[in-house]
Structures are given as C-alpha cells and as structure tokens.
N, C-alpha and C positions, 0 to 999 in steps of 0.2 A: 582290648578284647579282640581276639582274631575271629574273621570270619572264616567260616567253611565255605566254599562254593560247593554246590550237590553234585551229585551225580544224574542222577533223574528227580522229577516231581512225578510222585504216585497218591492217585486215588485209592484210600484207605479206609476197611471196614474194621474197626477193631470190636470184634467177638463180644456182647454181654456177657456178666458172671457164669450167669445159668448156662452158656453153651460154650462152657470150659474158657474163657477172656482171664484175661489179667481180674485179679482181685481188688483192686486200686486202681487209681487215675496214672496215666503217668509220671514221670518226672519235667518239671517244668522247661526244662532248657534241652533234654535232646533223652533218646532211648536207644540204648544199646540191645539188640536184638539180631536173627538170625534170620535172613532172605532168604527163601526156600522158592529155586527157580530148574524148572525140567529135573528135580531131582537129586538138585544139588544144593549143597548150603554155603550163605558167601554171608560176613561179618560187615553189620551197616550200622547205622547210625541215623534215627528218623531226629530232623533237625526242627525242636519244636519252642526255638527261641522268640517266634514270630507269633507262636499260637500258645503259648503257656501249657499245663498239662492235658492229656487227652483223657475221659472216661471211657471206660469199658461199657460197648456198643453207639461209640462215636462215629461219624463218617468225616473225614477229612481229607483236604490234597496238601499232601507234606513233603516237602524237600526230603531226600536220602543223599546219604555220605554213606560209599562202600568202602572198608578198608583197604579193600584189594582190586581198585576198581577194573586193573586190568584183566581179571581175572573171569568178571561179568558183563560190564559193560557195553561191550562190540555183541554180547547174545542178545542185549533188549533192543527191543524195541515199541511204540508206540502200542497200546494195545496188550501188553506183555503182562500175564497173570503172575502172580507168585503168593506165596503164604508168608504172613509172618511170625516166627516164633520165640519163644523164648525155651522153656524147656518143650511143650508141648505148644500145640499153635495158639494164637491171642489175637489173630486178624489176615485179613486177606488184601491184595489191592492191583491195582491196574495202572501202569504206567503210562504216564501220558506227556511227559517229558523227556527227551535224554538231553544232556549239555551235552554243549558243541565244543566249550573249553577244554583244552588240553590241560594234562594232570600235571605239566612237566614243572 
C-alpha cells in the first residue's frame, strides 16, 4: 500500500443533507473533491484512510492531497478558508497545517 504524504491538515465542516451536503457518508479510504480557495478551483484528495467514512454534517481535521500542489500550496497558509465542493458545495474548512515536505 502507498502512502500519500498531504499537503496541508484542514479543519473540516462537511454541510448536513438539509443545507445542500453530500447525500451519503463518504468513501471510506479518501474523497475526491474540488478546493475552492480565493476563487479558484484546485483538484484534492481528503485522505480519510485514518478516519474511515465521513457523514454529512461531520466536523473533522483531515489530511489533503492536492493534485497540483504547486499550483496552491505556496497561497495557504495557516488560518486559510476554502470551500469544499463536489458539483455544488458539501463543506467548508480551515487550514491548519501546511507540510514542510518537498513534492520532489
């Protein structure tokens, strides 16, 4: 099994049904989803190998894997809001992590 190393650890509200959330729990080993930061949209990966599946109006702090991470990474920082979406939004979160590891 390979590991991912993240990119940041973010604190994460994922949205109940009722105020448009995901319809279902997560997927158990990681969620593919869309990081919505100052406007812009970057392709991650919440890594939820550690925590099993997340329900809809969860609060959790979950590792992220950005595909692109050089693409976002050098914008966050500590403190750093963003939305999470999938077609429409399904949670919000606050970064409170960035790694120090290089991608190389």
């Amino acid at each position: 099994m390979m590991m991912t190393a993240p990119d940041v650890i973010a604190k994460l509200t994922l949205y109940p049904v009722e105020q448009g959330g995901r319809k279902s729990a997560t997927p158990s080993d990681y969620l593919g989803c869309i990081f919505e930061f100052e406007g812009e949209y970057f392709d991650c990966r919440l890594l939820l190998g550690d925590f099993g599946p997340l329900l809809p109006g969860t609060r959790a702090t979950v590792p992220i894997k950005f595909l692109s991470p050089e693409l976002v990474r050098e914008r966050l920082q500590n403190g750093s809001r963003f939305i999470l979406r999938e077609v429409e939004p399904i949670g919000e979160g606050v970064v409170q992590e960035i790694s120090t590891l290089d991608s190389c």
